[in-house]
C-alpha positions as CSV (number, residue, x, y, z in Angstrom):
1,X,167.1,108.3,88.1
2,X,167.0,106.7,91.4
3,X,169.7,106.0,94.3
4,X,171.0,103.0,94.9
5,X,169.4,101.8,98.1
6,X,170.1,98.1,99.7
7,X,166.9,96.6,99.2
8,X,164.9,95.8,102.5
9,X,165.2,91.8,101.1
10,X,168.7,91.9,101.6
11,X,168.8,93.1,105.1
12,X,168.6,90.0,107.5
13,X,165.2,90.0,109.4
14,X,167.2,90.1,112.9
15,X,168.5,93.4,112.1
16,X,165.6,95.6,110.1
17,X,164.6,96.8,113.6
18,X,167.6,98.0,114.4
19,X,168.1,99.8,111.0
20,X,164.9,101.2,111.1
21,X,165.0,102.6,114.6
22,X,168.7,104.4,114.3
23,X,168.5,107.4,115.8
24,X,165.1,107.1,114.6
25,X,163.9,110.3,116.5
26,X,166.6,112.6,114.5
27,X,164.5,111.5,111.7
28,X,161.1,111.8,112.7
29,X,162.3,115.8,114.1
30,X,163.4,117.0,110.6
31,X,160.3,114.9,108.8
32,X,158.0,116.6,111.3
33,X,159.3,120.2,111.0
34,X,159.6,119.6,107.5
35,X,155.8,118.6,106.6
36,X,155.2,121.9,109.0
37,X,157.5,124.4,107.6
38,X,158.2,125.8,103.9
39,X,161.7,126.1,104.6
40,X,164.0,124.5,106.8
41,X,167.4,124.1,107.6
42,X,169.0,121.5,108.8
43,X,172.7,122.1,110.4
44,X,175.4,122.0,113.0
45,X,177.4,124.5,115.2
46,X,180.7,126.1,113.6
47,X,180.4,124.8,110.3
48,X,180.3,127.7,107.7
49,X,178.0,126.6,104.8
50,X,175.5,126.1,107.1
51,X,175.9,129.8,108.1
52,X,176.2,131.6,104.8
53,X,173.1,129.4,104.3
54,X,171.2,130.7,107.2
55,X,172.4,134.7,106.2
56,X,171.3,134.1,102.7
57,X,168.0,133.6,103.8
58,X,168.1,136.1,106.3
59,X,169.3,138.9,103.5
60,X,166.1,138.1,101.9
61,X,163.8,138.2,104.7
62,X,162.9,134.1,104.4
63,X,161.6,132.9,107.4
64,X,162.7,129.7,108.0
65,X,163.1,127.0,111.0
66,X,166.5,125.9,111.5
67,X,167.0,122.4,113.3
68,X,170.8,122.2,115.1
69,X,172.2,118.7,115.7
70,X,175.4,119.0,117.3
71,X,178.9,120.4,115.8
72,X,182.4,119.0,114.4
73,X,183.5,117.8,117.8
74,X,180.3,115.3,118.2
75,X,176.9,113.8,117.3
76,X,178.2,112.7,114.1
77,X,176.2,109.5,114.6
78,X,173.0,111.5,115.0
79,X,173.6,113.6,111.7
80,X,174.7,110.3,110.3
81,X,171.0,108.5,110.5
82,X,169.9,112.0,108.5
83,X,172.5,111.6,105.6
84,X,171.5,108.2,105.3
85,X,167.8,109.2,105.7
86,X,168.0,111.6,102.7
87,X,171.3,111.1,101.5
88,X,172.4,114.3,100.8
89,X,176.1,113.8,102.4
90,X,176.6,116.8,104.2
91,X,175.2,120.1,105.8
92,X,173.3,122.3,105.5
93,X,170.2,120.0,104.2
94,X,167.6,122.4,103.1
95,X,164.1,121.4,102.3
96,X,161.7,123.6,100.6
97,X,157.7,122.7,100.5
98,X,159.1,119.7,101.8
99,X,161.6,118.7,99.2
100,X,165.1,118.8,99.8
101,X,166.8,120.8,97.3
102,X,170.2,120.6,98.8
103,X,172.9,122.9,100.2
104,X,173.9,126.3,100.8
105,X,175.1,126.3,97.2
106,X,171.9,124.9,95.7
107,X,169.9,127.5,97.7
108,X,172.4,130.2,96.8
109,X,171.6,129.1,93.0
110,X,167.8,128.7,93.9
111,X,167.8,132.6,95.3
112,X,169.8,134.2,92.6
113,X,167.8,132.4,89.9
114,X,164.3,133.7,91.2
115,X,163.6,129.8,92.0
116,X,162.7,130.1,95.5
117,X,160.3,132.8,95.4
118,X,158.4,131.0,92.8
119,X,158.7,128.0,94.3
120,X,157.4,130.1,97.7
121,X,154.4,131.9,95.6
122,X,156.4,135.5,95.1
């Protein structure tokens, strides 16, 4: 199964630049730390899933790089270029050996399932 994604032929030409470079560096951040780090974390200030994400890990001893992009009360449109980049719709996003596996309730499944420490050589 694949998501639906508007195909670059349906973008006009004047504006694939544009598209392409939105918040473009957000991007390239979380791609970069992501080829570099078995685990990461991608997440804002005050929200609480990311949190109980971050102490699940911690509870286990997983180290883990966590990338912070704002809170509630702004850089929505930063986050926003992530979302649509993976399009997982909210945070945390958490990759693992560079595959994002989803939230803090897919990584709690992932932990209590033995999942991530196969999936981490343990």
């Amino acid at each position: 199964m694949s998501r639906a994604i508007l195909d670059e032929s349906r973008i006009h030409e004047a504006i694939r630049e544009r598209i392409s470079q939105n918040h473009r560096d957000i991007v390239d951040e979380v791609a970069k730390a992501v080829e570099s780090n078995p685990i990461v974390v991608v997440g804002m200030s005050q929200n609480p899933h990311v949190k109980r994400a971050r102490k699940a890990l911690d509870a286990k001893g997983i180290a883990f790089a966590y990338l912070e992009y704002g809170s509630y009360f702004g850089s929505w449109r930063r986050r926003n270029a992530l979302k649509m980049w993976t399009g997982w719709p909210t945070l945390p996003m958490v990759f693992v050996n560079g595959n994002l596996i989803g939230g803090a309730d897919e990584l709690e499944a992932w932990i209590g399932s033995g999942e991530l420490a196969n999936a981490l050589g343990g």
